[in-house]
C-alpha positions as CSV (number, residue, x, y, z in Angstrom):
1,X,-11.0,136.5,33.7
2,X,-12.8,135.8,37.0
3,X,-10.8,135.1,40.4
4,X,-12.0,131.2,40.3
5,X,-10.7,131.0,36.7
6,X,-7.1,132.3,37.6
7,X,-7.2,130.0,41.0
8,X,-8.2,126.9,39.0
9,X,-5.5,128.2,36.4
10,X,-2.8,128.3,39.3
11,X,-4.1,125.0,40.7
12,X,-3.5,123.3,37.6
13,X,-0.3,125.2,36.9
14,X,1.0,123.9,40.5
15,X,-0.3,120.2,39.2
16,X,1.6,120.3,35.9
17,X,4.6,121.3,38.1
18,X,5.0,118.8,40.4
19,X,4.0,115.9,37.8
20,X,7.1,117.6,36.6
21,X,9.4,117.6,39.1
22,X,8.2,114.3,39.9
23,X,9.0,112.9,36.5
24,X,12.8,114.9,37.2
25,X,13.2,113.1,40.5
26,X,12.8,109.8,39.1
27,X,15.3,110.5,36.4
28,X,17.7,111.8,38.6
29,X,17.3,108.8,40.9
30,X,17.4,106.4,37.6
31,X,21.0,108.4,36.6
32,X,22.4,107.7,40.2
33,X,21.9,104.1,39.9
34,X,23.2,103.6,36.8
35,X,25.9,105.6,37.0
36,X,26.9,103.6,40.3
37,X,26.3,100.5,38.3
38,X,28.5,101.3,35.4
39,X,32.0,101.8,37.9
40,X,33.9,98.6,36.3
41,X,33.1,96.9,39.7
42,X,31.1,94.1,40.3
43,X,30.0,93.4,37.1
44,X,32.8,91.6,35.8
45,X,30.5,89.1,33.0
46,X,29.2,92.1,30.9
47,X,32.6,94.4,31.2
48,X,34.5,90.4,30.0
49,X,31.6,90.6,27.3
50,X,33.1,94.1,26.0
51,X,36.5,93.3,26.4
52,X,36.4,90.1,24.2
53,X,34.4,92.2,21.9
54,X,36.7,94.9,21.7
55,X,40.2,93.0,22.4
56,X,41.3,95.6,25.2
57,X,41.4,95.8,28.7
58,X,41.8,99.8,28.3
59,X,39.2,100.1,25.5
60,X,36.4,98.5,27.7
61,X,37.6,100.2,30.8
62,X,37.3,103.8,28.8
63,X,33.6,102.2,27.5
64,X,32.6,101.8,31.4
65,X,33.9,105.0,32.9
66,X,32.5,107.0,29.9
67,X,28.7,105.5,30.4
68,X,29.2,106.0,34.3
69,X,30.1,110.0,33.6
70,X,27.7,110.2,31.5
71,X,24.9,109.2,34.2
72,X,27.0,110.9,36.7
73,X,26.9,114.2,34.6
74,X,22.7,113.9,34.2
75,X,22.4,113.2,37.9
76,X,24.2,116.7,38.7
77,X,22.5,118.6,36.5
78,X,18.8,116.9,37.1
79,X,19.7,117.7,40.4
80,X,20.7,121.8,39.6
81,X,16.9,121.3,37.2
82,X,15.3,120.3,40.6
83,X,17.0,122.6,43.0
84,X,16.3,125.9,41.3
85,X,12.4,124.6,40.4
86,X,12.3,124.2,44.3
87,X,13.7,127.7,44.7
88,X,10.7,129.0,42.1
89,X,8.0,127.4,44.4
C-alpha cells in the first residue's frame, strides 16, 4: 500500500466517523427532548387520552414516567457513546 492510499484511507475513515458521531449527536439531542416532553407536565390532552383508555390515574402516570426513562436512559448512554469516541479522536 502506498502512503496516499493509507492517507486517503484515514481521510475517509475520519469522514465515516464524524458522519457517525454526527448521526449520535442528533439522537442524543432527539432523546433529551422527548424525554423532557414525556414528564406528565404540560401535556395534559394526550396523558387524559391514556388515562380514559386505561381507567387509571396511576396506570397512565407509570405509562409517562416509563417512556420519559426510557429516553432519559438513551440520552446518558448516547452521551457515554459520544464521549469516549471523542476520547479516540
Amino acid at each position: 500500500m502506498t502512503n496516499n492510499s493509507k492517507i486517503w484511507k484515514a481521510i475517509v475513515e475520519t469522514v465515516k466517523l464524524k458522519t457517525k458521531q454526527k448521526k449520535i449527536e442528533l439522537l442524543r439531542q432527539a432523546s433529551l427532548m422527548l424525554a423532557m416532553f414525556f414528564l406528565p407536565f404540560g401535556y395534559d390532552a394526550l396523558f387524559k387520552l391514556i388515562m380514559d383508555l386505561s381507567g387509571s390515574y396511576w396506570t397512565a402516570d407509570l405509562v409517562f414516567y416509563s417512556v420519559s426513562g426510557f429516553f432519559w436512559l438513551s440520552y446518558i448512554l448516547l452521551t457515554r457513546i459520544l464521549n469516549k469516541n471523542n476520547e479516540n479522536v
